[in-house]
C-alpha positions, 0 to 999 in steps of 0.5 A, spaced: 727 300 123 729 301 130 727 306 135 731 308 141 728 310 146 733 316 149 731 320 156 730 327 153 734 333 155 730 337 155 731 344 161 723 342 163 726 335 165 731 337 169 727 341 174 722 336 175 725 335 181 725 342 184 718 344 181 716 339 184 719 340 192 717 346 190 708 344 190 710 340 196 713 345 200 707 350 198 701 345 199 705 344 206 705 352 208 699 352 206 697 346 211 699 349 216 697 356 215 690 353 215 692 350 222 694 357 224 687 359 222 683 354 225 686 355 232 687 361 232 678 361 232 678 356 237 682 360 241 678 365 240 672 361 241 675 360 248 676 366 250 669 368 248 666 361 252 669 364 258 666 371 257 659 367 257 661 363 263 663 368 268 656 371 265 652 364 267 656 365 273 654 372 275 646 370 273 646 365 277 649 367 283 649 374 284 643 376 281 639 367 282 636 369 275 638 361 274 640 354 276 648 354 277 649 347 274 648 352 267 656 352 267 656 345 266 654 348 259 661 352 257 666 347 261 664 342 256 665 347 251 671 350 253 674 342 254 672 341 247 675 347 244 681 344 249 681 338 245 681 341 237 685 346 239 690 340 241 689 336 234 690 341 231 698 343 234 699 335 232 696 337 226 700 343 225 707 339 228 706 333 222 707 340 217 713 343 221 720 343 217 723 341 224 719 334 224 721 332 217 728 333 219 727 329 225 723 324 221 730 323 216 734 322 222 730 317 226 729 314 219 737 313 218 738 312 226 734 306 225 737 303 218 744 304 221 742 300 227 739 295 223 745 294 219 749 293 225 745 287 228 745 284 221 738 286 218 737 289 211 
């Protein structure tokens, strides 16, 4: 006996592809909307690190209650805050549609010329 193995035909083949792009494209936007609201609570968290500076600032200074070396305490803070909210703007970047495209022509830029100096 012979058996052929023959692609299906089915419709559910067909739109493999375009279901596929379509998770992606999903779990991408979802990405990025959590990058959105991650940075969007650093933000937040620097603004209050700043209230508590100007707090710190004003106990220390106006009234003496304490050493003004405790604004060491919210710089550091606010620069680290500084640093994730910078991460996650890369992050962000990584899961932009500009960036993908950027990335193709990039890619076919590089292919092209390196047909032109002879490399395959």
């Amino acid at each position: 006996m012979k058996t052929t193995n023959a692609p299906a035909t089915s419709s559910m083949q067909s739109n493999a592809p375009y279901e596929e792009y379509g998770r992606r494209s999903q779990a991408r936007e979802e990405a990025r909307a959590a990058c959105d609201t991650r940075h969007r609570s650093h933000s937040y968290g620097r603004l209050g690190v700043v209230a508590v500076a100007i707090l710190v600032a004003a106990g220390a200074f106006g009234e003496g209650w304490f050493s003004g070396w405790w604004l060491l305490a919210p710089a550091v803070v606010f620069f680290w805050l500084g640093g994730r909210m910078q991460a996650l703007e890369e992050q962000r970047t990584v899961f932009s549609p500009d960036h993908r495209v950027l990335r193709a022509v990039l890619g076919a830029a590089r292919r092209t010329l390196g047909r032109h100096r002879g490399e395959r």
